[in-house]
C-alpha positions in Angstrom: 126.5 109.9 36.1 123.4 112.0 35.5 124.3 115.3 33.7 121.3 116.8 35.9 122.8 116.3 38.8 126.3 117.9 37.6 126.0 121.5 38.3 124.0 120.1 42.1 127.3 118.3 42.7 129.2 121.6 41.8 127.1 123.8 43.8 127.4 121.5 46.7 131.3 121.3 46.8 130.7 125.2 47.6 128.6 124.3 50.4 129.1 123.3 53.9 128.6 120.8 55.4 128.0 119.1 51.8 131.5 119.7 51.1 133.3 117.5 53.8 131.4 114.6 52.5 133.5 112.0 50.6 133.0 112.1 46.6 130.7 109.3 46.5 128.2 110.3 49.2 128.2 113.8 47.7 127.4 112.1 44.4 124.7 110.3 46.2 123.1 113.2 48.3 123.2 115.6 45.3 121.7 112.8 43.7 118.6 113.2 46.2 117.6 116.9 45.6 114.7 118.1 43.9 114.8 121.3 42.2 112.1 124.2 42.5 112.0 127.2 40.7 109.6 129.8 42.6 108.8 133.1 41.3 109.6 136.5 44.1 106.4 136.4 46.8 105.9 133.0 47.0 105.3 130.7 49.6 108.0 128.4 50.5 106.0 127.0 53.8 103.8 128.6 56.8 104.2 128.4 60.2 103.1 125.0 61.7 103.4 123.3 57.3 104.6 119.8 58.1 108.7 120.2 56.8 109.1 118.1 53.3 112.9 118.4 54.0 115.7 120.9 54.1 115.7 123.4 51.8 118.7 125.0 50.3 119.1 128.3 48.0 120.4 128.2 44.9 120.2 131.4 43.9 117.9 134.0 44.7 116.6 135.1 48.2 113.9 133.9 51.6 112.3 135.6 54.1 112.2 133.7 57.0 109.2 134.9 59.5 108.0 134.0 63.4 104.6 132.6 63.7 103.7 136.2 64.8 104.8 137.6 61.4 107.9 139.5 62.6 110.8 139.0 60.2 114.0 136.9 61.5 116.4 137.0 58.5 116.7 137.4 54.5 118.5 134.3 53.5 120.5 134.4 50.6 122.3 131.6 48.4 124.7 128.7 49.8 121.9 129.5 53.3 119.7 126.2 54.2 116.6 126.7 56.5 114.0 124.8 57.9 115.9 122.4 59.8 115.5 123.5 63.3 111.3 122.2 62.3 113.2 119.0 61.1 115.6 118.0 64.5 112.3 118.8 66.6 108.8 117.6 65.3 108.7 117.6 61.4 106.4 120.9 61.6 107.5 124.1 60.5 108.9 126.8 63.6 109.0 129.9 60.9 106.8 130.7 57.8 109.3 131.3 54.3 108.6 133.4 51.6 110.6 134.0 48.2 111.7 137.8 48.2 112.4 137.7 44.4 112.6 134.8 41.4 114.5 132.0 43.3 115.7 128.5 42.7 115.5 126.0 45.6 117.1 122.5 46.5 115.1 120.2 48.7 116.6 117.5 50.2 114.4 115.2 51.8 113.6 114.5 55.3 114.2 111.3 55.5 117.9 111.9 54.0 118.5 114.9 55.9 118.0 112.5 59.2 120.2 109.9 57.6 122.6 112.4 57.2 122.2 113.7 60.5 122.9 110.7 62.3 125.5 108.8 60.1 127.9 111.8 58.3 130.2 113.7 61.0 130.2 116.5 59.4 126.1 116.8 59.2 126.3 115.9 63.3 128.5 118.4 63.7 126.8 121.3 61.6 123.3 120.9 63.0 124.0 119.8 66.3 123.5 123.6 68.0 124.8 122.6 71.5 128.5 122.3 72.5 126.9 120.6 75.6 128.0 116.9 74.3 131.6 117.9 73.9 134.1 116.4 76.3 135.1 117.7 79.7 137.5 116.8 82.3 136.2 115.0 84.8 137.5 117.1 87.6 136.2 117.9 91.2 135.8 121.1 90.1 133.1 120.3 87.6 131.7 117.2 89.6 128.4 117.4 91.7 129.1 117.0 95.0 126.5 113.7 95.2 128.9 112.2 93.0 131.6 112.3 95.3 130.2 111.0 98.5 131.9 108.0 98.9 129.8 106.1 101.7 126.6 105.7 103.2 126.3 108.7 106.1 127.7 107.4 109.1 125.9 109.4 112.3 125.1 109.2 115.7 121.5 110.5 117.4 121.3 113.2 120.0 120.9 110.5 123.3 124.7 108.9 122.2 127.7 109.5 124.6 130.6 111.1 123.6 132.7 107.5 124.6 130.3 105.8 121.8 130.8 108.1 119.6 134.4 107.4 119.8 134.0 103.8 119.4 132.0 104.2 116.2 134.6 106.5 114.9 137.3 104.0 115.9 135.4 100.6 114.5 134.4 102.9 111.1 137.4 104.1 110.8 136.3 108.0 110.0 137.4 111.2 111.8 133.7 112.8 111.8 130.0 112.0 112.2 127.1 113.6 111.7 125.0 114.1 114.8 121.1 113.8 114.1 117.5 113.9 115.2 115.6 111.5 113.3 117.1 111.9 109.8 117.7 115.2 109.6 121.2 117.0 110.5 121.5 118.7 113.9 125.5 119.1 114.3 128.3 117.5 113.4 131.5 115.8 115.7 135.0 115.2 115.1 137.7 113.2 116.2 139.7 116.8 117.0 136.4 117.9 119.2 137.3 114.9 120.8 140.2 115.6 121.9 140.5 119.1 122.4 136.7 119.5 124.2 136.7 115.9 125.9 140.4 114.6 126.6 142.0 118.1 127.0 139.2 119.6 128.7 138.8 116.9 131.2 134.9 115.9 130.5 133.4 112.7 131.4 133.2 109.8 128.8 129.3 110.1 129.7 128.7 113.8 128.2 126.5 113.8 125.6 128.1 114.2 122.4 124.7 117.7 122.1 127.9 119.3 124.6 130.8 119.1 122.3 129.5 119.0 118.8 129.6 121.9 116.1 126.1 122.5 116.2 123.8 123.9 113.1 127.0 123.5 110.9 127.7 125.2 107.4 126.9 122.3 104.7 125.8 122.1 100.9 123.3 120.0 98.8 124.0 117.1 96.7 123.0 119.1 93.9 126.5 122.2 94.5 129.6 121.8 92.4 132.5 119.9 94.1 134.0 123.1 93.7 132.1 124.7 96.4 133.8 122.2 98.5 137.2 123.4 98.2 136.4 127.2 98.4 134.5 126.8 101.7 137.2 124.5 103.5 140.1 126.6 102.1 138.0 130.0 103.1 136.9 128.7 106.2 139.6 126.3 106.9 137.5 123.2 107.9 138.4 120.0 106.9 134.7 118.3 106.9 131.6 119.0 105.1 128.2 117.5 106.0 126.2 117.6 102.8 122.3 117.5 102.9 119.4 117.1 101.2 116.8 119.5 102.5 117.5 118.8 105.5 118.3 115.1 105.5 121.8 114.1 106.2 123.4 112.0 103.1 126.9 112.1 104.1 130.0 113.9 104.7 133.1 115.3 102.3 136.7 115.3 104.4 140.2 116.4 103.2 141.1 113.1 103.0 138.1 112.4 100.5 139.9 115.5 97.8 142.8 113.7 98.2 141.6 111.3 95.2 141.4 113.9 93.3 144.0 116.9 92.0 143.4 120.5 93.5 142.7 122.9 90.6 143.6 126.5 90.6 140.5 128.1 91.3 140.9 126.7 95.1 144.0 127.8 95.1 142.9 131.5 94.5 140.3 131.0 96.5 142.8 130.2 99.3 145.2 133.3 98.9 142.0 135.5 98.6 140.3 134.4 101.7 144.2 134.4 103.6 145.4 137.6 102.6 146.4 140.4 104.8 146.2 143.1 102.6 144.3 144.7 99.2 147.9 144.1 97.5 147.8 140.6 98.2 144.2 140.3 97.0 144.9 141.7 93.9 147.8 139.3 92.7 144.8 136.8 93.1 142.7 138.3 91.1 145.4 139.4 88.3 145.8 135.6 87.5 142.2 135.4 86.7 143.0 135.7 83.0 144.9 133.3 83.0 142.8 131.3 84.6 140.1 132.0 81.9 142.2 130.5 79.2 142.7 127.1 81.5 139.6 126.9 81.6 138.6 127.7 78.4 141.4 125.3 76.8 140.1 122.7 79.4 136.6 122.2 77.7 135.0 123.2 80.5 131.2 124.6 80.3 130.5 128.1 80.0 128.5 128.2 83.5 131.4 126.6 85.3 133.6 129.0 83.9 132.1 131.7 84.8 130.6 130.4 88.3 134.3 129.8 89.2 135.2 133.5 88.0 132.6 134.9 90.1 133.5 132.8 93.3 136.9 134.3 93.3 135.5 138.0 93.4 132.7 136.5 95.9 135.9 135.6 98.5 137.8 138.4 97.6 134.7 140.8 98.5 134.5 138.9 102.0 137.5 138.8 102.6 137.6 142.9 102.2 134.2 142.7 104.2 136.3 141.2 106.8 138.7 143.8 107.0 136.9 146.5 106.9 134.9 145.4 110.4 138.2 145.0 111.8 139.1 148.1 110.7 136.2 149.8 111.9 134.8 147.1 114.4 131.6 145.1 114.2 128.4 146.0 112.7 126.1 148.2 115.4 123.0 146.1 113.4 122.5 143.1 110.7 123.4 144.1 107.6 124.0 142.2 104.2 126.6 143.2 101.3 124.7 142.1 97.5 125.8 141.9 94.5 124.1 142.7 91.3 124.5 142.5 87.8 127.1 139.4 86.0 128.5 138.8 89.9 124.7 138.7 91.3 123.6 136.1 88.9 127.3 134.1 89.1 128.2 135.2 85.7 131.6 137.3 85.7 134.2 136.3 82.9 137.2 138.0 82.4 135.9 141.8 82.3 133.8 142.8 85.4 133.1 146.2 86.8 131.4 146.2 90.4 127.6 146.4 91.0 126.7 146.1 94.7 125.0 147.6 97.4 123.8 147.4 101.4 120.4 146.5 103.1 120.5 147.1 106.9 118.5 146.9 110.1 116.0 149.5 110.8 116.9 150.6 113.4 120.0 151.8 112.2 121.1 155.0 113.7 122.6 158.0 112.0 126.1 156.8 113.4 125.2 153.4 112.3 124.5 154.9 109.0 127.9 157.0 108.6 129.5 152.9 109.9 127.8 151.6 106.8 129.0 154.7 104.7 132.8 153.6 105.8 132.8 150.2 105.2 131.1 150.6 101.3 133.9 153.2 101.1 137.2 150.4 102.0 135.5 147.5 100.0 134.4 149.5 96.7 137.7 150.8 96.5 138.9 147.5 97.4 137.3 145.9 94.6 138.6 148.4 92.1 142.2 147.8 93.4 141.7 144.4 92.4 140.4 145.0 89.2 137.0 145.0 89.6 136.3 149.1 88.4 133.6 151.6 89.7 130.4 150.6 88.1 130.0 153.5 85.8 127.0 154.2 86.8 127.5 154.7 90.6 125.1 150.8 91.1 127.6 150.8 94.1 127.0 151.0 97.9 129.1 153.7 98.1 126.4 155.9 96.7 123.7 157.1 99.4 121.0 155.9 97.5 122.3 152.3 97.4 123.5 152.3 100.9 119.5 152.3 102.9 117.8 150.5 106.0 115.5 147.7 104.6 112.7 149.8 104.6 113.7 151.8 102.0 114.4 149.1 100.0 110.6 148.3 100.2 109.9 151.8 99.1 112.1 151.6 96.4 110.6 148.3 94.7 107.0 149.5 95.5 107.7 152.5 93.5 109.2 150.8 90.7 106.3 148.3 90.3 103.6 150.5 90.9 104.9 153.6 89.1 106.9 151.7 86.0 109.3 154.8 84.6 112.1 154.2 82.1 114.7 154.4 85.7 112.6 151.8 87.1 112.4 149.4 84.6 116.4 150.1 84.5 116.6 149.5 88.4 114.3 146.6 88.4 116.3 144.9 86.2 120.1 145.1 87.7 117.9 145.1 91.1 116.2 141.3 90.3 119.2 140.1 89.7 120.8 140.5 93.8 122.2 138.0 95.6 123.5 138.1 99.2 127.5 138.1 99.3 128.4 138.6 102.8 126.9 140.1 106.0 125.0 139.0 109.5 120.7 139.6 107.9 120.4 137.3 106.0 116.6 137.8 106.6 116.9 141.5 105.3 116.6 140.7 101.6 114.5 137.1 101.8 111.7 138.9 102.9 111.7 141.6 100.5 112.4 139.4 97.4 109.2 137.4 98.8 107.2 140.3 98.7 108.8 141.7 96.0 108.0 138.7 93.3 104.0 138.6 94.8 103.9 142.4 93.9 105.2 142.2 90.4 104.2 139.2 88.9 100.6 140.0 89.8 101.1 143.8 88.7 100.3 143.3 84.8 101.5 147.0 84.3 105.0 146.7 85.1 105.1 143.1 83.8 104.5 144.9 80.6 106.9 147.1 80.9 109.5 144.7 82.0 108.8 142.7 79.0 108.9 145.9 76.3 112.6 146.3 78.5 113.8 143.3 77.8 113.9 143.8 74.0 115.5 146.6 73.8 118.3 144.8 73.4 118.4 143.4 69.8 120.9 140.1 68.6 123.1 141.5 65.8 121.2 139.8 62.8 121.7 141.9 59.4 118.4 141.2 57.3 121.1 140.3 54.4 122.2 136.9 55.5 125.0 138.3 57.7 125.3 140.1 61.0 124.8 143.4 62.2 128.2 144.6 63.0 129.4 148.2 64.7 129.4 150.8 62.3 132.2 152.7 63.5 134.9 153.5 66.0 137.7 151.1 67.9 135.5 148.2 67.4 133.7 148.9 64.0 132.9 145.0 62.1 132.8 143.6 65.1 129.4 142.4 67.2 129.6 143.4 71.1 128.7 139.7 72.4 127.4 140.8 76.0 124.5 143.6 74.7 123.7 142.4 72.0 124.6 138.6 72.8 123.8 137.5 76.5 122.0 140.8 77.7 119.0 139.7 75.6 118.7 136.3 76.7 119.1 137.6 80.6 116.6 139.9 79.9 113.9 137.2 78.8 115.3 134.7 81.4 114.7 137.6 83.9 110.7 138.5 83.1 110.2 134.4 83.1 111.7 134.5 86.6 109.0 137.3 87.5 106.3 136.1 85.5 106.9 132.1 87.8 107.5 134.0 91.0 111.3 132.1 90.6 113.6 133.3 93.2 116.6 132.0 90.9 119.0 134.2 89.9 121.5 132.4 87.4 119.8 132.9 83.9 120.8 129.1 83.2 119.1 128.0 86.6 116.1 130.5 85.8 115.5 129.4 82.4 115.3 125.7 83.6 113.1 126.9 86.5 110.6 128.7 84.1 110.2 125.5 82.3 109.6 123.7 85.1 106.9 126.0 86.1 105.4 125.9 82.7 106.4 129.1 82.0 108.1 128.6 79.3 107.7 125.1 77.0 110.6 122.4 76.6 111.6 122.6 73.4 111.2 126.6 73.7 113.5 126.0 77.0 116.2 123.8 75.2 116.5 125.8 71.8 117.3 129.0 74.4 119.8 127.5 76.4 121.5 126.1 73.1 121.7 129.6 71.9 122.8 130.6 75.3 125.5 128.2 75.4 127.1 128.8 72.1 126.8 132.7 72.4 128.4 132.2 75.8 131.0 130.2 74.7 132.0 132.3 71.6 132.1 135.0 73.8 134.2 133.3 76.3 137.0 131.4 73.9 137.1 135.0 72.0 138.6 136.5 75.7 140.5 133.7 76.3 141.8 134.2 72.4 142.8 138.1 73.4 144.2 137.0 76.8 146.5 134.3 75.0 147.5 137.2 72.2 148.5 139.5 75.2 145.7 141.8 75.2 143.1 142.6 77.5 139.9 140.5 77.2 137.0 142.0 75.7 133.2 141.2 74.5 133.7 142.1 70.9 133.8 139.5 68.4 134.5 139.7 64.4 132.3 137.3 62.4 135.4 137.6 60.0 137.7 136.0 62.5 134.7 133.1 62.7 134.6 130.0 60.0 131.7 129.5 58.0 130.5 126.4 60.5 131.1 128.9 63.4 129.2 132.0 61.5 126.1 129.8 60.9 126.0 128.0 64.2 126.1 132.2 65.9 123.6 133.5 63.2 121.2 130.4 64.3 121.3 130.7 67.9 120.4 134.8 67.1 117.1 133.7 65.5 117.0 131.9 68.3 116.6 134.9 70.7 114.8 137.4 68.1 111.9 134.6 67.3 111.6 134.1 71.8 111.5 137.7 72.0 108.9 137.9 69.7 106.9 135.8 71.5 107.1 137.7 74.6 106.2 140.6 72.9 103.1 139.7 71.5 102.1 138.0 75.0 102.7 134.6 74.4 105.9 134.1 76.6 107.7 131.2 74.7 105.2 128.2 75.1 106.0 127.9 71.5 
């Protein structure tokens, strides 16, 4: 054996992932670095350098830059760098700089790919997306165009109600879709047969227009099969017509779900939507921690996780809704209950306060007001019996402000786009995030969020000042190869993973949403929309969501770690708890987010 490559070979053994490679590929890798000795201020590589390979520090220290010249990390010994340049298209993503006298190992490109493709330990080290690991296939996590068993079987709006029954009969299904052309008018069932037609005496000539469930509640191919089970359990139906913009592709029955095993979630969905009092809603919702840890332990994606979460607060909100207008009788004018903040964009995990508000009619009364007033009053505290707390600070539709007529609404996002303050850069950004939960208008927020996106995105002001928002939220890098951990207090050493974690990355998902004119509110479903609208590139799209994903799924298996250990979940996370592999996969997907906020700051959004 070379004596050269000796004290490589020692170095490496130090080194992961170099150091779960058997003892004759290590001899044979270390065999494959070149050594360079580079005195403090040099260049290592610029932004854009085509890579020569993977470099690795010896000893010494590396500055690691954007291509706007803001700093990302200082990278000390046992750090590698340059590879994310490598996995995309062999040019360099960063510029690298020595910081004082430092000794480098390069291993070349062509072996860093071998490597990458044909050691485990290498796949499993640079591969910065948990998105290939395996999942259940459960109906849960299933698209619902995946479970449509059969071509749609429908009638048109001329067939009898006797016809229909024969096609039901010779089929052998209990429903059909009733359509004009293609596209879904209403839907028919074997018990509308028998209740409207046998029962109710009605010739075998009426047209099937006079007994159908006309203008039916249905879902796209594209919803989770999970949406299934929460809206037959919540609105006890037994079929589902699904369609595609219109276009009827088919219909989900009971007797479809019975191929496949009923999870939890639809379970709580079930007791949510049937309970008869805020006590029993709140045993639903205390076995949402548990819940969290099935799902966590189950593999399952960090945006079904969470999706599922926020489904059970979005019945258990309804079903309060519900009560309260028995309580206090119907609405005197349309109204709509939204949520804002983790539950507006879908994202609630296993510590949630409320954020939420009201948009009604104009011409709302002063009694109609003090109605509104009453029922914000029963559900708020509702919600907080049920775990979901008082927002801290008073977002909630018990507050006058956030209780309003939809023209006050207008006023209030005119103001903060024309008139950008500190507060309305604040508001703006809990207040982008809405989404309708229950209520009769649902008219009363479309058309403001309509206007709302054509008057910001084309107001360059307050796009600024969204932008100089959204990075005020820093990821916890430390420029001395480690993290930036809290100083002091009940949490001191550890990183808090929603502020300085996911907040950053809703924040940018949030001013690519305004700067497309994207209605989506998920950060996930914005982020993909943004690249889709060529508002932000693919690669700059892909290397986000990775980051996303793993800082969303550390965050999510460190609650389900607390809930397990009997403590109440949290979002703070010690890098100590973390393994090397873990530590360097988190510190990457940080850079991540500081080198896309970068670019946003100096106006280049992230085509980069």
């Amino acid at each position: 054996m070379d004596a050269d490559i000796q004290p490589i070979i020692a170095f490496l053994e130090g080194v992961h992932p170099y150091d779960n490679l058997p003892r004759d590929e290590l001899v044979r890798v270390a065999g494959s670095f070149s050594r360079r000795e580079l005195p403090a201020n040099a260049s290592v590589y610029a932004y854009g350098d085509e890579m020569e390979g993977l470099f690795l520090i010896k000893s010494g220290g590396v500055e690691i830059t954007d291509r706007n010249g803001a700093l990302v990390s200082i990278l000390g010994p046992r750090n590698s760098f340059g590879e994310r340049g490598l996995m995309r298209d062999g040019l360099a993503l960063t510029a690298a700089r020595t910081t004082e006298d430092t000794v480098l190992l390069l291993l070349p490109k062509p072996e860093f790919l071998h490597l990458r493709e044909e050691a485990p330990a290498f796949v499993r080290f640079f591969n910065r997306s948990r998105g290939e690991e395996a999942r259940p296939n459960t109906i849960e996590t299933m698209k619902v165009g995946d479970l449509l068993a059969r071509k749609p079987l429908a009638c048109d709006l001329a067939t009898s109600v006797q016809e229909a029954a024969v096609m039901m009969r010779d089929t052998r299904v209990s429903s059909l879709g009733v359509v004009e052309g293609e596209m879904l008018r209403g839907i028919v069932t074997v018990r509308d047969l028998s209740n409207k037609v046998v029962a109710g005496g009605l010739p075998l000539s009426t047209p099937i227009t006079e007994v159908m469930t006309a203008d039916p509640i249905s879902l796209s191919p594209d919803a989770l099969g999970t949406d299934i089970l929460h809206i037959m359990l919540e609105r006890r139906i037994g079929h589902l017509p699904i369609v595609d913009h219109g276009k009827f592709v088919g219909m989900i029955t009971q007797t479809d779900l019975t191929r496949f095993q009923a999870v939890s979630t639809a379970v709580l969905i079930r007791d949510a939507a049937a309970a008869t009092s805020v006590e029993e809603m709140a045993q639903v919702t205390a076995q949402i921690p548990q819940l969290l840890v099935q799902l966590v332990g189950g593999h399952q994606s960090h945006e079904v996780v969470t999706r599922l979460i926020t489904d059970i607060a979005d019945a258990v909100t309804r079903r309060l809704l519900a009560m309260a207008e028995d309580k206090l009788g119907p609405a005197p004018v349309p109204y709509l209950w939204l949520a804002c903040g983790s539950q507006g964009r879908q994202e609630q995990t296993g510590v949630s306060d409320q954020d939420n508000c009201i948009i009604f009619d104009d011409s709302a009364t002063e009694d109609d007001r003090q109605y509104f007033k009453q029922l914000a009053k029963i559900v708020s505290d509702g919600l907080n019996d049920c775990g979901y707390v008082y927002c801290p600070g008073d977002m909630m539709a018990t507050a006058d402000r956030w209780c309003q007529p939809q023209r006050v609404w207008r006023e209030y996002f005119a103001g903060w786009i024309n008139k950008p303050s500190t507060e309305a850069q604040m508001l703006s950004s809990v207040m982008f995030d809405l989404r309708a939960i229950g209520g009769t208008g649902g008219h009363l927020f479309s058309d403001i969020q309509d206007e709302m996106l054509e008057k910001a995105a084309k107001n360059s002001i307050f796009v600024a000042h969204m932008i100089s928002n959204s990075l005020k939220h820093a990821p916890p890098l430390g420029l001395l190869r480690g993290f930036a951990t809290i100083r002091s207090g009940e949490h001191r050493n550890h990183i808090d993973m929603k502020h300085n974690g996911v907040v950053p990355i809703t924040d940018l998902a949030r001013v690519y949403a305004l700067q497309g004119r994207l209605t989506e509110v998920n950060t996930r479903a914005r982020i993909l929309a943004a690249e889709d609208a060529g508002v932000i590139s693919a690669s700059g799209a892909r290397d986000l969501l990775e980051g996303y994903d793993l800082i969303q799924t550390m965050r999510l298996e460190s609650q389900a770690h607390l809930v397990r250990s009997g403590r109440k979940p949290d979002n703070y996370l010690a890098p100590s708890d973390l393994s090397d592999f873990e530590r360097s996969h988190l510190r990457d997907a940080f850079v991540v987010v500081r080198t896309m906020q970068s670019a946003v700051g100096h106006g280049k959004g992230s085509m980069s």
